[in-house]
C-alpha positions as CSV (number, residue, x, y, z in Angstrom):
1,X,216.4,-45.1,-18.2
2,X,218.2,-47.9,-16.4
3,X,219.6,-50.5,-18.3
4,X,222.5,-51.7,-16.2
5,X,222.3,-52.6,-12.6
6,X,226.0,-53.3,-12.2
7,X,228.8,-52.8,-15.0
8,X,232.2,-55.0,-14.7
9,X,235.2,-54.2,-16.4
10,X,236.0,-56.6,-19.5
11,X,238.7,-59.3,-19.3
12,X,240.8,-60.9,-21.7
13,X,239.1,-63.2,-23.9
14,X,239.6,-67.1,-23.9
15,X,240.1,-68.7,-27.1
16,X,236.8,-70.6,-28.1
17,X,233.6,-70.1,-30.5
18,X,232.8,-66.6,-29.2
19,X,235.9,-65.0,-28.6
20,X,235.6,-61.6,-27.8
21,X,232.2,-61.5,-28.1
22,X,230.4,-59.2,-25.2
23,X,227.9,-60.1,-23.2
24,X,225.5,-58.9,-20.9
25,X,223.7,-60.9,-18.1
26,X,219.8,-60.4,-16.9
27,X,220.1,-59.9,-12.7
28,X,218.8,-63.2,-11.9
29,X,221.3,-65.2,-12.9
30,X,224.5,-65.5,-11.5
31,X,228.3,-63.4,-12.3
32,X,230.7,-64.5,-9.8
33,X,231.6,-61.6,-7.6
34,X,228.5,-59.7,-8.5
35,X,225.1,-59.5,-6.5
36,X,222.2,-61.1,-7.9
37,X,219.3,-58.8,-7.2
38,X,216.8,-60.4,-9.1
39,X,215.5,-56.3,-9.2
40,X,215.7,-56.7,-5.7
41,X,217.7,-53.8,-4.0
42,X,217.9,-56.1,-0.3
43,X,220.2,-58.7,-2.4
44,X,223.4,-57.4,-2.1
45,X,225.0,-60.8,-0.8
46,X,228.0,-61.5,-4.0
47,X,227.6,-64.7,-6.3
48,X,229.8,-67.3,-5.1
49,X,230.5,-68.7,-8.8
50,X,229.1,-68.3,-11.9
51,X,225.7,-69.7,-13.4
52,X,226.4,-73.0,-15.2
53,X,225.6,-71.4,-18.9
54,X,228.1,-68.1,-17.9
55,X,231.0,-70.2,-16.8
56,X,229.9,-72.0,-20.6
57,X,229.8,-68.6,-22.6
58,X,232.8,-67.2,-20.9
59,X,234.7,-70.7,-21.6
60,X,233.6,-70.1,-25.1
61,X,235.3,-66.5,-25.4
62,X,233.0,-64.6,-24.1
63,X,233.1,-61.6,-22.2
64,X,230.7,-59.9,-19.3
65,X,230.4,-56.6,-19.3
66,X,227.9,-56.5,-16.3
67,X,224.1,-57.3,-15.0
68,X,221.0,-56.1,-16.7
69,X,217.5,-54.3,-15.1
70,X,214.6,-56.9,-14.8
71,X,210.9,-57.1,-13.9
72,X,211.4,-57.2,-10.1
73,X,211.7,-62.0,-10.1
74,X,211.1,-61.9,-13.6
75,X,207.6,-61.3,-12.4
76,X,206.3,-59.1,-16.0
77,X,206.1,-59.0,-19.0
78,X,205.9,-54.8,-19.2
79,X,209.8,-54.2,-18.1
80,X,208.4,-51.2,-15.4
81,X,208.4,-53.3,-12.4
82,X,211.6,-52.3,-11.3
83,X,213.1,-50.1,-8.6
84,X,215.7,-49.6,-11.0
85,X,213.7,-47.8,-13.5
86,X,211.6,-48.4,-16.2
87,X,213.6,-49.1,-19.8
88,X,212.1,-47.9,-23.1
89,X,211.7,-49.8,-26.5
90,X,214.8,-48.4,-28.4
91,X,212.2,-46.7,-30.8
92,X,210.1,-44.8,-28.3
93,X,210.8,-43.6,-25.6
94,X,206.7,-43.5,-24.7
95,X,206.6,-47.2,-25.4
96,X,208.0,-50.2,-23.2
97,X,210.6,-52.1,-23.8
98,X,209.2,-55.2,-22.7
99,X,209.9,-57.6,-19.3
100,X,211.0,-59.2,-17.7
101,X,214.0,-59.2,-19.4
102,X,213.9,-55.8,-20.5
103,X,217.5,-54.2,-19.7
104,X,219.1,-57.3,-21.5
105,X,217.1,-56.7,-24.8
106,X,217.5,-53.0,-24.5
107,X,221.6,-53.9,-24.3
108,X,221.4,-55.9,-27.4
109,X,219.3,-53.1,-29.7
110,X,221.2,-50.6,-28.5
111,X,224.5,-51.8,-30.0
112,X,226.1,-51.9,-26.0
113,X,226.9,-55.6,-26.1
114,X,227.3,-58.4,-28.7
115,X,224.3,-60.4,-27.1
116,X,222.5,-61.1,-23.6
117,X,221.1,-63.5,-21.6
118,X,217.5,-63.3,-20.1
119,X,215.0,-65.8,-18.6
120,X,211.4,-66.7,-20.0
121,X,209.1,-68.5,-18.1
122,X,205.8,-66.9,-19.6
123,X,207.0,-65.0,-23.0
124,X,210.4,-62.6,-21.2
125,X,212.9,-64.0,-23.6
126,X,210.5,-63.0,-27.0
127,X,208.4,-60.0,-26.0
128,X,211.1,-57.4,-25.4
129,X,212.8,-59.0,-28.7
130,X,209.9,-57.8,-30.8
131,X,209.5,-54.7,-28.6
132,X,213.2,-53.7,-29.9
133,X,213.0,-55.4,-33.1
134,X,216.1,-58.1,-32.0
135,X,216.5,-62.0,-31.7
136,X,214.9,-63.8,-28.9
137,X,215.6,-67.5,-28.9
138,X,213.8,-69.2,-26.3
139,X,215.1,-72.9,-26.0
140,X,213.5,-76.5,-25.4
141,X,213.0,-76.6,-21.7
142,X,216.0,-78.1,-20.0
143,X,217.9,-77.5,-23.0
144,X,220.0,-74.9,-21.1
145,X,220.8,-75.1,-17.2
146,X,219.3,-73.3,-14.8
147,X,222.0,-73.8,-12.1
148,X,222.8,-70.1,-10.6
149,X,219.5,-69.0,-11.9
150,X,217.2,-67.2,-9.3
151,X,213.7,-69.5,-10.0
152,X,210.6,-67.7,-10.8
153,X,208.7,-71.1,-11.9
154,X,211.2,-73.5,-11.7
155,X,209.6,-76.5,-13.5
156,X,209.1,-73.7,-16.8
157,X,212.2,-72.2,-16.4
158,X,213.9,-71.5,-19.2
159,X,217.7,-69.3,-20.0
160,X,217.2,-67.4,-23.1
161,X,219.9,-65.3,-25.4
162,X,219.5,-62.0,-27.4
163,X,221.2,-61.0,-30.1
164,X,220.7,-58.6,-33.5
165,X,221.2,-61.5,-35.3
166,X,219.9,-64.8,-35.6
167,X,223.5,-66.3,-36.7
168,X,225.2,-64.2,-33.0
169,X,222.0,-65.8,-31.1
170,X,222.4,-69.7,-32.7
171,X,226.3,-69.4,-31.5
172,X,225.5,-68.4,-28.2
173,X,222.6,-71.2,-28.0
174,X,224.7,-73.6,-29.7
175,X,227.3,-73.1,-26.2
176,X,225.0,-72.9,-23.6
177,X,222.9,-75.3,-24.9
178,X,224.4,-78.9,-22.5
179,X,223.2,-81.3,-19.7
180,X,223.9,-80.0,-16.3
181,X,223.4,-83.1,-13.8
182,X,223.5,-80.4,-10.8
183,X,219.9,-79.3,-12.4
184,X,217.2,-81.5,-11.9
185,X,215.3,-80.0,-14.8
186,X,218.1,-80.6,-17.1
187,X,217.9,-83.2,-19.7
188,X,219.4,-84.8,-22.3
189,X,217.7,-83.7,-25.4
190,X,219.1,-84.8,-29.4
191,X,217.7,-82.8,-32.0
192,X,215.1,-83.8,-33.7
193,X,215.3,-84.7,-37.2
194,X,215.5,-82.1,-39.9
195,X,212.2,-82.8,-41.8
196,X,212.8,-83.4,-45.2
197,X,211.2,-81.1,-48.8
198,X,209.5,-78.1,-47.9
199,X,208.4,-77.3,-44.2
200,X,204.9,-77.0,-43.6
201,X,204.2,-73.6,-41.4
202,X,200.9,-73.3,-39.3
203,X,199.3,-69.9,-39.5
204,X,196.0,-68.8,-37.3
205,X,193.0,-69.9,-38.8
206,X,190.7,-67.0,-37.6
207,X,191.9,-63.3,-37.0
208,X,194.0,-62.8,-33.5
209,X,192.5,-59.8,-32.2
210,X,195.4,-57.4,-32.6
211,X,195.3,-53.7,-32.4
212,X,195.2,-51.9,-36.2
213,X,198.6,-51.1,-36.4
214,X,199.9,-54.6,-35.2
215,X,197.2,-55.9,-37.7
216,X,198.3,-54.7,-40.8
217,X,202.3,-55.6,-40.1
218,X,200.5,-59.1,-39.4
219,X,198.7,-58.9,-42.7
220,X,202.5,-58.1,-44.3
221,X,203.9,-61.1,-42.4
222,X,201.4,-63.6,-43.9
223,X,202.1,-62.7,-47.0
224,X,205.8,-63.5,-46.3
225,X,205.4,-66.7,-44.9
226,X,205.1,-68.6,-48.0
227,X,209.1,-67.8,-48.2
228,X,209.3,-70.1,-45.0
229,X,207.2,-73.4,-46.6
230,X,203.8,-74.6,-47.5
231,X,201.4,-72.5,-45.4
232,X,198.8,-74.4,-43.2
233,X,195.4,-72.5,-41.6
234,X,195.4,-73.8,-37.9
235,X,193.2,-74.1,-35.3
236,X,194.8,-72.2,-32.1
237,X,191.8,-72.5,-29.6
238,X,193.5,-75.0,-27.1
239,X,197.1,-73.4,-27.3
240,X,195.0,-69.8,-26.4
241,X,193.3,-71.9,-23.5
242,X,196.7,-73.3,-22.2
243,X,198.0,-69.4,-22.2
244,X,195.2,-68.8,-19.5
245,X,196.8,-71.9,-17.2
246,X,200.1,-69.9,-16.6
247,X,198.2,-67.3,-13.9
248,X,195.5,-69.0,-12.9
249,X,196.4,-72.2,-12.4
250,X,199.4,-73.7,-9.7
251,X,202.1,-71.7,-11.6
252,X,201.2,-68.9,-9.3
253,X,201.5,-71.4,-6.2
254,X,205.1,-72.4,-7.7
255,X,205.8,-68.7,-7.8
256,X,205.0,-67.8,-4.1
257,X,206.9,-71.1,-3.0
258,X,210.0,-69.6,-5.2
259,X,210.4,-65.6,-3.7
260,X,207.3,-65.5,-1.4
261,X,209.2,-64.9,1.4
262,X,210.5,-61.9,-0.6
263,X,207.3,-60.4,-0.5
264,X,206.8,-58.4,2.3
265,X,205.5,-54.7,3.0
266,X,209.1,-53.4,2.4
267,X,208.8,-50.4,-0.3
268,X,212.0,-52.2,-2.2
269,X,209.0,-54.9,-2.9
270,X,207.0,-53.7,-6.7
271,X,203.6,-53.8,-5.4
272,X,202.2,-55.2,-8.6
273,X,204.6,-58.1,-8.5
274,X,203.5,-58.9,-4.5
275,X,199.9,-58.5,-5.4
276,X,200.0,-61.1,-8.5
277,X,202.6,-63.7,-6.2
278,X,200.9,-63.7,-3.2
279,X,197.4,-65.5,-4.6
280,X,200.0,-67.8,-4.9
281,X,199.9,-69.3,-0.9
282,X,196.0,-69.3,-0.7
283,X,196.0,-71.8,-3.5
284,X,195.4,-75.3,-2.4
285,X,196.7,-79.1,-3.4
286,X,193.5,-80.0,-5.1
287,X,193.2,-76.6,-7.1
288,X,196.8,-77.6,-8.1
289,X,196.1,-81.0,-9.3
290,X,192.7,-79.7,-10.9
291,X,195.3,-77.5,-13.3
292,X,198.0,-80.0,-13.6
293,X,194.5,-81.9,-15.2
294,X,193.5,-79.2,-17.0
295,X,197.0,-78.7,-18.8
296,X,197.1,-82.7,-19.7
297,X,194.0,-82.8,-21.3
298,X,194.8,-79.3,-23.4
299,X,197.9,-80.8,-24.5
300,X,196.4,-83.6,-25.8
301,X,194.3,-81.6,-27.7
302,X,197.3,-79.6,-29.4
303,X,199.1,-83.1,-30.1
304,X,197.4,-83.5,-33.7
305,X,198.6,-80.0,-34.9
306,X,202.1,-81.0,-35.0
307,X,201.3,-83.8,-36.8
308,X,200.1,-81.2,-39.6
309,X,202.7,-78.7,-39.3
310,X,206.9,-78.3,-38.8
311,X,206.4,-75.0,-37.1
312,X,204.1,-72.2,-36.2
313,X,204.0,-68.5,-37.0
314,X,202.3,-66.3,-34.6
315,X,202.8,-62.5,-33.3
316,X,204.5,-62.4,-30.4
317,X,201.9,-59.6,-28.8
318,X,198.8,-58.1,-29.7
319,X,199.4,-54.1,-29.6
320,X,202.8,-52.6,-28.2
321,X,201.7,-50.4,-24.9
322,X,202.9,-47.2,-23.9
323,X,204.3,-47.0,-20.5
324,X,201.1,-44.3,-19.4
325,X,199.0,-47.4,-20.6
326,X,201.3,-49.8,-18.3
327,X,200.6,-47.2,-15.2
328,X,197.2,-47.0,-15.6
329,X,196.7,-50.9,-15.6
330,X,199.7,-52.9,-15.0
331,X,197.8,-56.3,-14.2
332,X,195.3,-56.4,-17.3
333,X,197.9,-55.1,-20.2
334,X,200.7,-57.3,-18.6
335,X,198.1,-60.5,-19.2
336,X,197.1,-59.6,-22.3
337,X,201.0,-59.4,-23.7
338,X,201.3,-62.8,-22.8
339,X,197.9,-64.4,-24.8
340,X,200.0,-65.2,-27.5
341,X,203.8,-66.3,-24.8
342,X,202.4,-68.0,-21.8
343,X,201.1,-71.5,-23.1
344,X,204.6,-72.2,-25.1
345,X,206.5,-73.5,-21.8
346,X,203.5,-75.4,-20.1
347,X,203.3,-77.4,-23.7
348,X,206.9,-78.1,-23.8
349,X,207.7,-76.6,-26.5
350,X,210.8,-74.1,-28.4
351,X,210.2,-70.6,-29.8
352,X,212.3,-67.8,-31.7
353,X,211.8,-64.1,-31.4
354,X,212.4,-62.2,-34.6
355,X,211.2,-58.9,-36.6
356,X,208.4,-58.9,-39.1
357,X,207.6,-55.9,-41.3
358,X,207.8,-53.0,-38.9
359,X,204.4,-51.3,-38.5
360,X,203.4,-47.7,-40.3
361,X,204.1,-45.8,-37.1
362,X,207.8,-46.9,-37.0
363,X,207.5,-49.4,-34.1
364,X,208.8,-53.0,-34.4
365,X,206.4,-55.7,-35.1
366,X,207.9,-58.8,-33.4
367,X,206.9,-62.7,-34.9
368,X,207.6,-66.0,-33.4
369,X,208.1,-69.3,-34.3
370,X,207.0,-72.5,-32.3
371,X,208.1,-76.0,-32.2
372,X,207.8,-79.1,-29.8
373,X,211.0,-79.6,-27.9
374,X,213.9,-80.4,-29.7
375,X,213.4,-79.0,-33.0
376,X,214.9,-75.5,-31.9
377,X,217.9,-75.8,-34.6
378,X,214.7,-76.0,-37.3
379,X,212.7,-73.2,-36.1
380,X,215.9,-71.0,-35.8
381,X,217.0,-72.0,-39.5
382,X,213.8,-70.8,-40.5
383,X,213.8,-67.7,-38.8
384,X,217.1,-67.2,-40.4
385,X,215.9,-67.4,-43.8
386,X,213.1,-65.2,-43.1
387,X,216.0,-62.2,-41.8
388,X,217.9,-63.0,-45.0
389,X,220.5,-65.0,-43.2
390,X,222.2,-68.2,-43.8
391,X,220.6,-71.2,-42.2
392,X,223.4,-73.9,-40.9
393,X,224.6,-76.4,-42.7
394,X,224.0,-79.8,-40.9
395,X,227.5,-81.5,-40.1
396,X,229.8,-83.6,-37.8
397,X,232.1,-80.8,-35.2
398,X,235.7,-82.1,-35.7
399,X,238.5,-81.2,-33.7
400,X,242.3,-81.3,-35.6
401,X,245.3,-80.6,-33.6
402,X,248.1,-81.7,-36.7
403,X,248.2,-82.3,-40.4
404,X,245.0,-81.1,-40.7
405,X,245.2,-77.6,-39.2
406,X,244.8,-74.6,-41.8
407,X,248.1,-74.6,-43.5
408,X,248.9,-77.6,-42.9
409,X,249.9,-81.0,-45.3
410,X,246.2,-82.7,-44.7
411,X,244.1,-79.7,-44.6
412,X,243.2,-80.7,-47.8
413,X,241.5,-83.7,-47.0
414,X,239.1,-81.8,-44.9
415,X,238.6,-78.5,-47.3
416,X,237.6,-80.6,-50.4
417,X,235.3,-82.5,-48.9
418,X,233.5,-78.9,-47.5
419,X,234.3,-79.0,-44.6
420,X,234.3,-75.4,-43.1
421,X,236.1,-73.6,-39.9
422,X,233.9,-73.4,-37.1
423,X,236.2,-71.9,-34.6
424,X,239.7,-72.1,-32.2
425,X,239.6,-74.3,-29.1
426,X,241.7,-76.2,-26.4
427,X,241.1,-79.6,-25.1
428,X,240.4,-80.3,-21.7
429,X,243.6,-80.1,-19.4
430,X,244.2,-83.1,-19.2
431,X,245.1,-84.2,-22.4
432,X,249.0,-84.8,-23.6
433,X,250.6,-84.9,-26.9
434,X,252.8,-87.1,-28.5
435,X,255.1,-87.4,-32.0
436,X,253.4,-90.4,-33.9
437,X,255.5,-92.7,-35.9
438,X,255.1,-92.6,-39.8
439,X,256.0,-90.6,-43.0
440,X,254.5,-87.4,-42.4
441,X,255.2,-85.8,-38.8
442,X,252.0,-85.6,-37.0
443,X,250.6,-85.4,-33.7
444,X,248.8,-88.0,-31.1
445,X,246.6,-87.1,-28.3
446,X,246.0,-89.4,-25.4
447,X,244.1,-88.4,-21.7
448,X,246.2,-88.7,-18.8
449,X,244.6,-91.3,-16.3
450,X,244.9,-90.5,-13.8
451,X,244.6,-87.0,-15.0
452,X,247.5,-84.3,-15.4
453,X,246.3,-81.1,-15.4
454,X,247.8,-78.8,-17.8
455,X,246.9,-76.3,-20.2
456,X,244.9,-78.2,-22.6
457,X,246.3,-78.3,-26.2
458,X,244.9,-75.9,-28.9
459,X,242.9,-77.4,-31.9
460,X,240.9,-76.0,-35.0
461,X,236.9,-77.2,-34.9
462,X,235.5,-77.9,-38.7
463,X,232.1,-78.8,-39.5
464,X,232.4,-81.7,-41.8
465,X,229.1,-82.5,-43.5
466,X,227.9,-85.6,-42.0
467,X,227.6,-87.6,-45.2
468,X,231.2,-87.1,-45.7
469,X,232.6,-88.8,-42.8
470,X,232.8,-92.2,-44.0
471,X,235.4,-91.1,-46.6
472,X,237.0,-88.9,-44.3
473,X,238.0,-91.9,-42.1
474,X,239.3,-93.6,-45.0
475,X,242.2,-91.4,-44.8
476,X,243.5,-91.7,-41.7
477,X,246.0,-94.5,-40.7
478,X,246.7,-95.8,-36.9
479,X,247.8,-95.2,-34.8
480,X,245.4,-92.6,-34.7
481,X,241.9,-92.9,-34.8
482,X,238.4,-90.8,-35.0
483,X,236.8,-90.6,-31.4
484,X,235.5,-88.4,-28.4
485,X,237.7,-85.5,-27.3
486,X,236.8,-82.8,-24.5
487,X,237.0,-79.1,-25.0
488,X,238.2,-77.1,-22.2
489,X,234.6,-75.8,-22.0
490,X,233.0,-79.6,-21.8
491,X,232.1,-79.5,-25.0
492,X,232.1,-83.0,-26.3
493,X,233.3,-83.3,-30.5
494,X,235.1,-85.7,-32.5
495,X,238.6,-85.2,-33.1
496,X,242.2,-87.0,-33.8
497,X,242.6,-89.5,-30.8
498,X,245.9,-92.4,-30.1
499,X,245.6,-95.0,-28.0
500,X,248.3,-94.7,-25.1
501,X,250.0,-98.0,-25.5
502,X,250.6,-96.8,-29.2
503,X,252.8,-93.7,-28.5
504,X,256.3,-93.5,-27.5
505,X,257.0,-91.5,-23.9
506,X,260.3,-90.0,-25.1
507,X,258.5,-88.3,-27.5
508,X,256.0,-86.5,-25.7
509,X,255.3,-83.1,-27.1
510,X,252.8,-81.4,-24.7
511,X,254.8,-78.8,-23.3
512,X,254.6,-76.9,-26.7
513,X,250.8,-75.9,-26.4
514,X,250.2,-76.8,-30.1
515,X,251.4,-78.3,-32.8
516,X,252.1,-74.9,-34.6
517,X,254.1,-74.2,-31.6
518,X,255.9,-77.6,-31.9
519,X,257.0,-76.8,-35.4
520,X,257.8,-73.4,-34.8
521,X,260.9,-74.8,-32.5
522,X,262.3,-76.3,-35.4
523,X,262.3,-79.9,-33.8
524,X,259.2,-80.8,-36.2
525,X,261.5,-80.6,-39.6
């Protein structure tokens, strides 16, 4: 079984939110150094950089250990249609692990890495999840870059994360998740409001169809969802419909206009993957509009349900094939894993990945959640409560590089106001510290303009609960002030800031790194 296509040796960690945290990366997105294949043996040509959300996650602490086996352009949903090999669900080596993202789930289960990245366009980043009974988050689209990602349908795109539990996957979405202007798809997208008393969580309305075994772990998950909210019977006929668009519509066309040149009679091509792609170029501009039509009018008709429900709880598949089964008819079982995946990108909308009660034959059983765009933080809160984890505690990031660190005179002022740790950072490089005038020795950060590069200086991030803030800022006396500071991953947070015409330029401080460093030297007493 192939999991890896090319292992890296580790580096050093970076100080940040994941430190030391591995990582492994599906093959069609970018590791500097490293060939993309995209399961593609002919691509051997080395990435010139990293993918926008790597250089992100390995800002953040992270660290690659190397690129994962795929569904030849994230063409599947089986994980077999690879001339690497075919991976296995962790639980059976008769059953699949899932595509098209199927070595980076298969990393994740099988304890090799910390987390992973994959794609999901039409269900890859949530049916090997549930295939190896792990996380799948799946966010808003544009939510994450897709600079350095090899496009399978660009305009659905979406960069997913992996982990074994929902708390390893939020921190890795909670990095990658930032506007790119380089993407075109990219957008600026706020989280939607938490919704406030208990959540209201849709539910099918009529039975699904699934094979016995998947049927009666459904029956089990039902039963559990009262845990999540108020359950609400729902209609799913036109999100069902919109699943049909994804292959049959001008998602195909976008496919052949992405890799179709790809597809030739070479034997490194799958030949399930060039017979699906290539319907793609006979397809014509009015059978495109007809289906751009066709998706408007069944999104309109999925509008009201979300004026009935927060979020809703569906199986991720309908039976969990056997790789003989796969072989025997790779088109038809691929189509069928993606009744209840495909629609969730063409009606803009989030999704998380997560295990429900595993079925009698030992197999995972593998649940989502859906939202419309922007409410990913709410649908991942509630999948953490349904694995027995802590959802997150709304709050304000705050970066403190003084007083205020742990251990320090005004740490206080933070801690009793519950404020927690989140993690260990630097600010951008171009940031300098100064000695601040007052009773208590603290310091002031300013930005160089024009810049200085440096090192960046090292801060502590709390999360401060938001209704807390006002008497936060209370305490603090100018010349310093609350405003926005850069982390040396781009990261945007609040933090300690000093106007430049208010410090003293004898008593610049920056060399030091820190302020821990600073008192170390004895100069700070």
């Amino acid at each position: 079984m192939t999991v890896w296509i090319t292992r890296v040796a580790p580096t050093e960690p970076r100080p940040g939110p994941l430190h030391g945290l591995t990582m492994a990366i599906k093959d069609n997105i970018d590791l500097y150094a490293v060939p993309t294949t995209a399961g593609d043996p002919r691509n051997t040509m080395p990435a010139a950089t990293n993918a926008f959300v790597v250089d992100r996650l390995i800002e953040a602490g992270a660290v690659p250990l190397g690129k994962t086996n795929l569904d030849q352009y994230a063409t599947g949903l089986v994980g077999t249609r690879s001339p690497y090999g075919a991976p296995h669900s962790v639980f059976s080596d008769l059953h699949i692990s899932g595509g098209s993202s199927a070595g980076s789930a298969v990393a994740v289960a099988s304890g090799e890495v910390d987390f992973a990245l994959g794609t999901d366009t039409a269900g890859s980043g949530r049916v090997p999840a549930a295939f190896n009974g792990i996380i799948g988050i799946k966010p808003s689209k544009g939510l994450v870059s897709t600079t350095g990602v090899v496009p399978a349908c660009r305009s659905l795109d979406c960069v997913t994360v992996f982990a074994r539990t929902v708390d390893t996957a939020r921190r890795a979405f909670e990095v990658m998740a930032a506007y790119d202007p380089a993407d075109p798809y990219s957008r600026k997208l706020p989280p939607a409001p938490r919704p406030t008393g208990p959540q209201r969580i849709g539910v099918p309305d009529k039975p699904l169809g699934l094979d016995p075994l998947h049927e009666q772990a459904w029956t089990e998950a039902l039963e559990q969802a009262a845990k999540l909210g108020d359950v609400v019977p729902v209609d799913l006929t036109a999100l069902l419909e919109t699943a049909d668009l994804l292959y049959s519509g001008p998602w195909l066309a976008e496919r052949w206009l992405a890799f179709g040149d790809k597809l030739d009679d070479d034997p490194a091509v799958d030949p399930t993957v060039r017979a699906i792609v290539r319907k793609g170029a006979a397809l014509t501009a009015s059978e495109t509009f007809a289906g751009f039509d066709r998706l408007a009018a069944l999104k309109r008709r999925t509008e009201p349900l979300w004026t009935e429900i927060d979020a809703l709880l569906i199986p991720v598949t309908e039976t969990h094939p056997t790789l003989e089964e796969v072989a025997a008819d790779p088109i038809g079982v691929n189509s069928r894993l993606g009744r209840f995946t495909n629609m969730v990108n063409l009606l803009d909308l989030c999704a998380i990945a997560f295990p429900g009660p595993a079925r009698t034959d030992g197999l995972p059983f593998g649940v989502q959640l859906l939202a419309p765009a922007g409410h990913d933080h709410l649908i991942i809160d509630l999948a953490a409560v349904w694995c027995g984890e802590q959802p997150t505690t709304p709050g304000v990031l705050l970066a403190v590089a003084g007083a205020h660190l742990s251990g320090q005179p005004l740490n206080k002022d933070l801690v009793l106001r519950g404020a927690t740790l989140a993690f260990e950072s630097r600010t951008a490089s171009d940031y300098r510290m100064f000695l601040v005038p007052g009773p208590l020795p603290r310091p002031g950060l300013t930005r160089t303009d024009p810049p200085v590069v440096g090192s960046g200086i090292e801060v502590e991030v709390w999360r401060l609960p938001t209704e807390e803030l006002g008497g936060f800022l209370t305490t603090i006396a100018p010349p310093l002030a609350i405003g926005p500071i850069e982390l040396a991953d781009g990261t945007q947070v609040l933090g300690f800031v000093c106007t430049a015409d208010a410090v003293d330029p004898t008593q610049e401080i920056t060399a030091s790194g820190s302020w821990r460093n600073y008192l170390g030297t004895g100069l700070g007493t």
